[in-house]
ROFIKE-825091 format. One line per 2 residues: number of its first residue (from 1); their letters; for each residue x, y, z of C-alpha. Coordinates in nm, 3 decimals. Each point is the difference from the previous one (the first is absolute). Layout:
NUM	a	X Y Z; ...
REM end
This chain:
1	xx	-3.157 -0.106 2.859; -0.316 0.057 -0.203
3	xx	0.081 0.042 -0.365; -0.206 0.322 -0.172
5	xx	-0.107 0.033 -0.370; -0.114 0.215 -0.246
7	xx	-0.197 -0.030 -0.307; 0.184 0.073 -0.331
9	xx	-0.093 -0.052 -0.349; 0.097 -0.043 -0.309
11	xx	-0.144 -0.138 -0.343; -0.109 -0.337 0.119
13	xx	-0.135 0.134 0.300; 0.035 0.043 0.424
15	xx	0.303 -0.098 0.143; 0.084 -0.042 0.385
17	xx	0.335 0.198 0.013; 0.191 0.021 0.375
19	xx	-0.096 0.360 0.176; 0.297 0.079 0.076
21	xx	0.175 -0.070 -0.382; 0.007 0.284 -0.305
23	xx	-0.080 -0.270 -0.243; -0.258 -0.033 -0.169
25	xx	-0.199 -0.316 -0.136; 0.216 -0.142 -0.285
27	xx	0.304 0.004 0.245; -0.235 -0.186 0.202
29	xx	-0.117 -0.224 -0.283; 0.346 -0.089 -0.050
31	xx	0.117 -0.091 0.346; -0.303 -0.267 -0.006
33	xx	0.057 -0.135 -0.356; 0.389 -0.004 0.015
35	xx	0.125 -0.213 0.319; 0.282 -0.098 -0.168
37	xx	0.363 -0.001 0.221; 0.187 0.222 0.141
39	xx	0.104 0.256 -0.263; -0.131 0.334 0.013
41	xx	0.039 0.246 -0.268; 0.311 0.193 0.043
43	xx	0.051 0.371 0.181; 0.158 0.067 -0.278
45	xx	-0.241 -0.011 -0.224; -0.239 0.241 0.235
47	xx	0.244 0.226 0.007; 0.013 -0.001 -0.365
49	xx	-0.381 0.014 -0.005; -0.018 0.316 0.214
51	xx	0.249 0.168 -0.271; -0.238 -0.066 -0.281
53	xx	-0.344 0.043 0.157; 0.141 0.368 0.136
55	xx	0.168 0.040 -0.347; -0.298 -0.062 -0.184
57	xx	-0.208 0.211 0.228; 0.195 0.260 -0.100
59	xx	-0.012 -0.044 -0.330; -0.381 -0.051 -0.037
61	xx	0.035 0.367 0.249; 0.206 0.151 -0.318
63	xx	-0.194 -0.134 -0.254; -0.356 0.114 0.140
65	xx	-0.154 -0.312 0.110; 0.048 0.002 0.402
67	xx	-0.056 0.299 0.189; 0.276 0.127 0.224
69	xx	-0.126 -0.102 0.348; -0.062 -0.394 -0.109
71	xx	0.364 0.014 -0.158; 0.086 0.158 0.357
73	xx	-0.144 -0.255 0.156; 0.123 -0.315 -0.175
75	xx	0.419 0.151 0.016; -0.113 0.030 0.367
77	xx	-0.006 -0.357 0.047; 0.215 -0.102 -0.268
79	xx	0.282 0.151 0.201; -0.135 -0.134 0.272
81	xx	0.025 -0.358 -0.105; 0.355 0.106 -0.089
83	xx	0.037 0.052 0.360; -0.073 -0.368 0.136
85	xx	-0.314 0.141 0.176; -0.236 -0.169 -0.200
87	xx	0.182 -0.323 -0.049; -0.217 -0.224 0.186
89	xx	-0.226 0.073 -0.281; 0.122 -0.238 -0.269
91	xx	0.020 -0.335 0.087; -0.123 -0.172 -0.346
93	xx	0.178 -0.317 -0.134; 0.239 -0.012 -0.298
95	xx	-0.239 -0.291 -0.092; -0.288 0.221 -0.162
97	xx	-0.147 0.072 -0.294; 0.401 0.018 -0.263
99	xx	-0.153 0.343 -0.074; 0.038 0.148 0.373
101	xx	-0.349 0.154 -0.063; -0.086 -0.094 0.369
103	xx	0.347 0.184 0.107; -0.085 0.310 -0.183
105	xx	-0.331 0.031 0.144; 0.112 -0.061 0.315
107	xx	0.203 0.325 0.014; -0.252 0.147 -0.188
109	xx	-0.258 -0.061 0.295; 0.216 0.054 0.242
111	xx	0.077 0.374 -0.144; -0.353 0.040 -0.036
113	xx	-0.123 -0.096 0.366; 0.307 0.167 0.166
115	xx	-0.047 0.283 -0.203; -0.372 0.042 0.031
117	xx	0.076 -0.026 0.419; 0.284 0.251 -0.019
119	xx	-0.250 0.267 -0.190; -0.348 -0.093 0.215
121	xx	-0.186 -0.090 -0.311; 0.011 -0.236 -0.296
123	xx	0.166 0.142 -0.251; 0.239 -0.233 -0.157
125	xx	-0.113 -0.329 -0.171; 0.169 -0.295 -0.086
127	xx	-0.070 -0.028 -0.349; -0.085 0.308 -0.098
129	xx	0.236 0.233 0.195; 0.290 -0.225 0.121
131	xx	0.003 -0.189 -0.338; -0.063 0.236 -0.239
133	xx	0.157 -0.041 -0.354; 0.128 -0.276 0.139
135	xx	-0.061 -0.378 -0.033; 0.192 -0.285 0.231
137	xx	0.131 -0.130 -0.327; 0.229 0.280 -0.047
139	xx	0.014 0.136 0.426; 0.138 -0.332 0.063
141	xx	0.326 -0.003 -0.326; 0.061 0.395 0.099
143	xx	0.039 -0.114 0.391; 0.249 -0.268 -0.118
145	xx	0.209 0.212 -0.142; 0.036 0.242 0.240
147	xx	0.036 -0.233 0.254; 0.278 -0.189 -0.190
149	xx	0.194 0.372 -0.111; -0.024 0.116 0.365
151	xx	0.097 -0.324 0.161; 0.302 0.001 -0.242
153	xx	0.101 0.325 0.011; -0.061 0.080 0.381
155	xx	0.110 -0.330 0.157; 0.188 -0.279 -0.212
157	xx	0.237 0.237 -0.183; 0.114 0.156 0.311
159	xx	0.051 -0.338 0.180; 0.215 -0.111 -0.332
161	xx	0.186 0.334 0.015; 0.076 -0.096 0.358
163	xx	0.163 -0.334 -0.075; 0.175 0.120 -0.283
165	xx	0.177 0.274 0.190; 0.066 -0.238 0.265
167	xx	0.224 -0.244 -0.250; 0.138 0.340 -0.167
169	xx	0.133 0.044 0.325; 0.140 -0.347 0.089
171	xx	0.125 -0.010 -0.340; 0.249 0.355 0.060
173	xx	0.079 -0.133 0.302; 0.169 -0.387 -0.042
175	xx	0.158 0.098 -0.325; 0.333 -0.204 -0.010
177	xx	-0.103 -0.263 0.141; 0.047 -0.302 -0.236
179	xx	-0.193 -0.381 0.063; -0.065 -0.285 -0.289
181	xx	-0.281 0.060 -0.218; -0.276 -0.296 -0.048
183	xx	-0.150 -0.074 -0.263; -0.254 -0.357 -0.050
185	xx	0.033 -0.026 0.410; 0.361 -0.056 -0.085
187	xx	0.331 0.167 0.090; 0.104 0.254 -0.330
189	xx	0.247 0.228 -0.067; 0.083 0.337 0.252
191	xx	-0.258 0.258 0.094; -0.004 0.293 0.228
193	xx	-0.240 0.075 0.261; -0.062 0.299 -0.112
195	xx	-0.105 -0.127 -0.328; -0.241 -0.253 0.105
197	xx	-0.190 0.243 0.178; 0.018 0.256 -0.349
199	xx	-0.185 -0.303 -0.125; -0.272 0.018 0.257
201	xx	0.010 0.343 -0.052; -0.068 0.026 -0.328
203	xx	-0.260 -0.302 0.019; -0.230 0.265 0.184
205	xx	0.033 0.290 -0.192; -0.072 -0.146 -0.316
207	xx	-0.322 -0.113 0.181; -0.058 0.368 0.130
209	xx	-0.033 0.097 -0.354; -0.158 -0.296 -0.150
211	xx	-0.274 0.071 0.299; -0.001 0.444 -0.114
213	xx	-0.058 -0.108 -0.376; -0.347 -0.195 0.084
215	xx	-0.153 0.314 0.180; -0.066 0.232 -0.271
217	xx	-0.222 -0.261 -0.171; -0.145 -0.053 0.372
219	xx	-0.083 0.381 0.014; -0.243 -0.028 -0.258
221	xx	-0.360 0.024 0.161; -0.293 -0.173 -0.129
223	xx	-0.253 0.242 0.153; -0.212 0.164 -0.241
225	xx	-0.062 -0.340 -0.183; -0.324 -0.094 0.208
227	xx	-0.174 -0.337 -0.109; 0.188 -0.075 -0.224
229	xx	0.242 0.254 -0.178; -0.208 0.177 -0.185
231	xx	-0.064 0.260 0.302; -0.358 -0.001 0.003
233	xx	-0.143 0.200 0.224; 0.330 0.257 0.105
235	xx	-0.028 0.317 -0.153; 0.266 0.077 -0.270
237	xx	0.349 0.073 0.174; -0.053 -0.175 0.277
239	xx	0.291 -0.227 -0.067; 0.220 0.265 0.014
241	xx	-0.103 0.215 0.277; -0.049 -0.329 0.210
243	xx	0.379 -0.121 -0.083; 0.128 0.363 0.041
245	xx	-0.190 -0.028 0.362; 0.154 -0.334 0.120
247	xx	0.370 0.152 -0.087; -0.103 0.317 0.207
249	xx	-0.087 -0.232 0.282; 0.243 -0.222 0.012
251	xx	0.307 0.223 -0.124; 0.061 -0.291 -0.236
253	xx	-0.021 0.062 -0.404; -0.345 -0.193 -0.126
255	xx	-0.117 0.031 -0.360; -0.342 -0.169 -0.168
257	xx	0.028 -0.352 -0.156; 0.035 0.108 -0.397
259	xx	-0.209 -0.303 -0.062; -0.283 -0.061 0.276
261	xx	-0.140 -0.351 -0.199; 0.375 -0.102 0.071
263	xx	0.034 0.145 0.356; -0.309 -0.181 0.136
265	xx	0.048 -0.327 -0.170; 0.382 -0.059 0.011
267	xx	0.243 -0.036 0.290; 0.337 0.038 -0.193
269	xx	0.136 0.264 0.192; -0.029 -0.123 0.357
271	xx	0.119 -0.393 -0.176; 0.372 0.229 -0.133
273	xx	0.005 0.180 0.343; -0.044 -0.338 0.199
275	xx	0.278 -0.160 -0.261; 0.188 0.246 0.153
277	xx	-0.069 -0.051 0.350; 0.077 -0.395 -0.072
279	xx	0.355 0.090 -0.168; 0.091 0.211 0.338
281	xx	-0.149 -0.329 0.191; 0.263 -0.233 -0.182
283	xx	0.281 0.248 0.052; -0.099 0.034 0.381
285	xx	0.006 -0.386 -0.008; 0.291 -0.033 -0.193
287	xx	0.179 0.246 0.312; -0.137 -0.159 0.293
289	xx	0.138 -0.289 -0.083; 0.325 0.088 -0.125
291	xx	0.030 0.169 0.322; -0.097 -0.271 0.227
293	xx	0.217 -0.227 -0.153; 0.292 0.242 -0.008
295	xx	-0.129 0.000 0.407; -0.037 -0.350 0.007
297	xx	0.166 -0.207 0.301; 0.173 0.154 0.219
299	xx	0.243 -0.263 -0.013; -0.142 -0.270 -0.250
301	xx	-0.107 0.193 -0.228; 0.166 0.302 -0.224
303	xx	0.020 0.246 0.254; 0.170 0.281 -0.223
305	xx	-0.281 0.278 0.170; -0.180 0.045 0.274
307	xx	-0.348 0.115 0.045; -0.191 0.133 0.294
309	xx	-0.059 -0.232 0.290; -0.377 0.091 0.058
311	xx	-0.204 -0.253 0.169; 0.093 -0.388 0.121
313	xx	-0.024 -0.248 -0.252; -0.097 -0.300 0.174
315	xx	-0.241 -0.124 0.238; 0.271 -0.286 0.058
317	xx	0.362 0.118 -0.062; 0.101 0.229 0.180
319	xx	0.167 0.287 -0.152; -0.094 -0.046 -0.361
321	xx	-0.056 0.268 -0.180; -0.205 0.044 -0.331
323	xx	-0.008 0.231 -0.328; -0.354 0.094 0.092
325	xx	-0.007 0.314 -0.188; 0.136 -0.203 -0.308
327	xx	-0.303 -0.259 0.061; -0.281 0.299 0.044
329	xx	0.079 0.173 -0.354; 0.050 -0.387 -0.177
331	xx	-0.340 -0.087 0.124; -0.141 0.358 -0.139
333	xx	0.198 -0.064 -0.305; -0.243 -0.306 -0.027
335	xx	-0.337 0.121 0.064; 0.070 0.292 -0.288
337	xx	0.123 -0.237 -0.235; -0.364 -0.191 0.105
339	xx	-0.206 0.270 -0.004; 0.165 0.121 -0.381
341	xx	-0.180 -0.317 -0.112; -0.302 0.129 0.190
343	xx	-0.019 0.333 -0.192; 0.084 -0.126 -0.345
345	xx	-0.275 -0.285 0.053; -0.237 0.259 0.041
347	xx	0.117 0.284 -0.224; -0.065 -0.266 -0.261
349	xx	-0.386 -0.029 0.117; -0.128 0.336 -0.169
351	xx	-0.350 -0.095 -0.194; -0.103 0.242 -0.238
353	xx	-0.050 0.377 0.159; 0.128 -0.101 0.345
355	xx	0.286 -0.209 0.184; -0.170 -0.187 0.268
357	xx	0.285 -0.114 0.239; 0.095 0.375 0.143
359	xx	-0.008 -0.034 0.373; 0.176 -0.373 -0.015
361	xx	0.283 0.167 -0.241; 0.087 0.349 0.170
363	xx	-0.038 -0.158 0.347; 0.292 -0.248 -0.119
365	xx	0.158 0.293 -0.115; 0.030 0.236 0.274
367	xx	0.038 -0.305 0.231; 0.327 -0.038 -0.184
369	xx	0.078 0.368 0.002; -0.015 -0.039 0.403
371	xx	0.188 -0.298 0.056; 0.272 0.155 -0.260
373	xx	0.006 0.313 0.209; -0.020 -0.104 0.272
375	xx	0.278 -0.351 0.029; 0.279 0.257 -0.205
377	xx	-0.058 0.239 0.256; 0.058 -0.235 0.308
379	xx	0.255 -0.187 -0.183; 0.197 0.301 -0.048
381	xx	-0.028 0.098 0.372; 0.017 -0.297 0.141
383	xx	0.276 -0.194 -0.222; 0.149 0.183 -0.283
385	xx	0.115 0.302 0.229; 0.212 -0.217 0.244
387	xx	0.193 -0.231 -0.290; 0.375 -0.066 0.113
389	xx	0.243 -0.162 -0.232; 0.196 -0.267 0.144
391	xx	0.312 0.076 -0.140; 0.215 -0.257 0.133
393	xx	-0.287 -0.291 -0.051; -0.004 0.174 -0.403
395	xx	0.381 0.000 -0.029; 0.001 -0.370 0.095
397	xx	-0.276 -0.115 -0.252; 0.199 0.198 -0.280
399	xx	0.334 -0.136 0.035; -0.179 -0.376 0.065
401	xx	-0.170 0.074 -0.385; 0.098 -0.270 -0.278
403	xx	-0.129 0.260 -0.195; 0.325 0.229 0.002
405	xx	0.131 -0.213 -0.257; -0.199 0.203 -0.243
407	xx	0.242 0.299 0.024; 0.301 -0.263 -0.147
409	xx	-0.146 -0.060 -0.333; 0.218 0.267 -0.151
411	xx	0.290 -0.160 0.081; -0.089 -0.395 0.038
413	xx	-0.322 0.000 -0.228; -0.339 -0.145 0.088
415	xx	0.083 -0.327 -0.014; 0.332 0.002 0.194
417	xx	-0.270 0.211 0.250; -0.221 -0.257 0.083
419	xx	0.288 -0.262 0.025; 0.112 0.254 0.297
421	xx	-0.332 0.007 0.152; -0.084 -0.322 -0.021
423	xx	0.394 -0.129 0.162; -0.086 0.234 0.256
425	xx	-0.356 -0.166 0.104; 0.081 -0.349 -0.010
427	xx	0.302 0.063 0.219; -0.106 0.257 0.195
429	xx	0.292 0.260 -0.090; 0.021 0.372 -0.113
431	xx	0.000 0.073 -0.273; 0.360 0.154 -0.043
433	xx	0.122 -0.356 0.134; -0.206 -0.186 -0.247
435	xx	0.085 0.240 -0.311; 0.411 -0.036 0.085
437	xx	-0.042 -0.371 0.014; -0.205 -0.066 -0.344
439	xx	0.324 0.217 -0.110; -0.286 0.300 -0.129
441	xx	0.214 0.245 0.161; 0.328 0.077 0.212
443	xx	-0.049 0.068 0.355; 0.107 0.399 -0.021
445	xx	-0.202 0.027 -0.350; -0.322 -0.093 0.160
447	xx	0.022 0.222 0.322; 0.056 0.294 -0.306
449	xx	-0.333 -0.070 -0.148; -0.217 -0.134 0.263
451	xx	-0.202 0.270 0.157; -0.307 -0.087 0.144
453	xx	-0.094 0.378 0.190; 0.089 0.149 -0.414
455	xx	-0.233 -0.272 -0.174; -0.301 0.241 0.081
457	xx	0.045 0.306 -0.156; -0.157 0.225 0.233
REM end
């Protein structure tokens, strides 16, 4: 099929732009300059885009520099390009200019054209309608942010709720049940289920609220700092009509950056909130593995629970079955941990007015806000939800523990303790049989104080 163009311009001159596409020439420009992989800049940040070119539409609208039907016009397709109808629209690389200019201007062409065939006329420009008392250098920082504070709030926080509830609920329900702790891959003193799982439990809501302290530094907005931070060019207020316009938007709270020098040349906040995201990542890794190898077996292994049988495990033994779910959240667990290296690498790049590693850092971040939402969400319905305790399997492992011995140092001492423990391994005896024959304790004495189900505490 026979490809048709159109002439656009732009400051350097005529570009051939595809009929059919609302871009304009510098999208163009970058598609030819930038062949580099696969990566495309994320949805994400769009979306965010369409929040802050409608936002400051409107505030340029309250302030007196764009007339009502332009601002009409551009919230038109902003909401629009919230829709997914325009999607197509954006296909620039993450491996651009560090400042995103290209990005910017792509939605700001986009608006323009779309616009402009939506009212019959050319009314919106680029530059001077689309970008007004705006620069990339602060569109680009203000899209970050909201990307990152509605990713958060909207998507990862309600898949780490889910999880949570999920071991609240495990946790209510095998209470009582007592196995042997392990601590250094090593049999320790008593535990209860129940416990174990508080410890999960826990684990993730500390994250929840490591994750909610980072966004109220994130909902600071660099928009109104232009070039950079000295907001040439946007009429006095701007800043805070713009910011008060995002929140209205996007129903989250936004406020302007207090310092714009600082908000377009440092990356500090989205570095804590990705710390964050890296602490849940080692606590989800920390889980998955804790629960695969309380899984582990079914018969060679520690079997004390059992997880969801969801797939085959082998191509050549038949009837394996593997902790999938467990493997899909340890490999996510890796890539965030990766990518954290990623965004402090380039946080640390700022030069002067103006951090130049922007679309390589927040598409590391929100890649790691996906994977995070989305592995706790599938772990949770496809694993955590079906754990069974193996009660008998757990019962069996307690009373086999050489660690027991720990609850006879009141009576025997520590030393007399690991005598005990140590009779017991060699010879492969209990521990009551061992203890009555180094003469620690009399047969009836020891079944007084030897408890294993009590040693818990629950």
């Amino acid at each position: 099929m026979e490809q048709h163009y159109r002439i656009e311009h732009d400051s350097m001159g005529e570009v051939r732009v595809p009929a059919e596409r609302c871009w304009g020439a510098q999208t163009e420009r970058s598609l030819e300059n930038f062949r580099i992989g696969t990566e495309k800049i994320p949805e994400e940040i769009i979306r965010a885009f369409s929040y802050l070119k409608q936002a400051a539409a409107l505030a340029n609208f309250r302030l007196g520099r764009l007339d009502e039907r332009r601002m009409k016009l551009i919230s038109t397709v902003c909401e629009e390009i919230r829709e997914g109808t325009l999607s197509e629209e954006f296909p620039l690389a993450v491996w651009q200019t560090g400042s995103g200019t290209q990005s910017n201007m792509n939605v700001n062409e986009v608006i323009a054209n779309r616009g402009n065939t939506l009212a019959g006329e050319k009314l919106l420009h680029p530059n001077d309608s689309c970008n007004m008392s705006q620069s990339s250098n602060d569109t680009f920082p203000t899209a970050m942010h909201i990307a990152a504070v509605c990713e958060l709030e909207d998507h990862l926080l309600p898949s780490l709720a889910l999880l949570t509830q999920t071991f609240e609920r495990l946790e209510q329900k095998y209470r009582g049940i007592v196995k042997s702790g392990r601590t250094h891959l090593q049999d320790a003193v008593p535990i209860s289920f129940s416990q174990e799982i508080s410890g999960w439990r826990s684990s993730l809501q500390r994250d929840a609220e490591l994750i909610r302290a980072t966004i109220p530094p994130l909902s600071e907005l660099a928009l109104g700092g232009t070039a950079v931070g000295t907001g040439l060019n946007a009429p006095e207020g701007f800043d805070l009509e713009a910011a008060r316009a995002v929140s209205e938007l996007s129903g989250k709270q936004f406020s302007t950056a207090k310092n714009k020098y600082h908000a377009l040349s440092s990356k500090s906040e989205l570095v804590q909130a990705h710390g964050a995201l890296k602490a849940l990542a080692a606590d989800l890794m920390k889980i998955a593995n804790d629960i695969r190898w309380l899984a582990s077996g079914p018969r060679c292994g520690l079997g004390e629970i059992t997880i969801p049988a969801n797939e085959p495990g082998s191509s050549i033994m038949p009837g394996k079955v593997n902790p999938t779910q467990c493997e899909a959240v340890t490999m996510v667990a890796v890539q965030v941990m990766a990518n954290d290296c990623a965004v402090g690498l380039a946080a640390s790049q700022g030069n002067f007015e103006l951090n130049v590693f922007m679309p390589v850092l927040i598409y590391n971040f929100l890649q790691s806000v996906r994977l995070l939402s989305d592995a706790m969400r599938s772990f949770n319905d496809n694993c955590c939800v079906g754990i069974t305790p193996n009660r008998e399997k757990m019962h069996e492992n307690l009373h086999r523990s050489l660690m027991l011995v720990t609850c006879l140092n009141p009576y025997i001492g520590y030393e007399n303790a690991a005598k005990t423990a140590k009779k017991a391994f060699h010879e492969n005896i209990s521990l009551r049989e061992a203890c009555v024959a180094l003469g620690f304790l009399s047969a009836e004495r020891f079944d007084e104080v030897f408890h294993p189900e009590e040693m818990a505490g629950e």
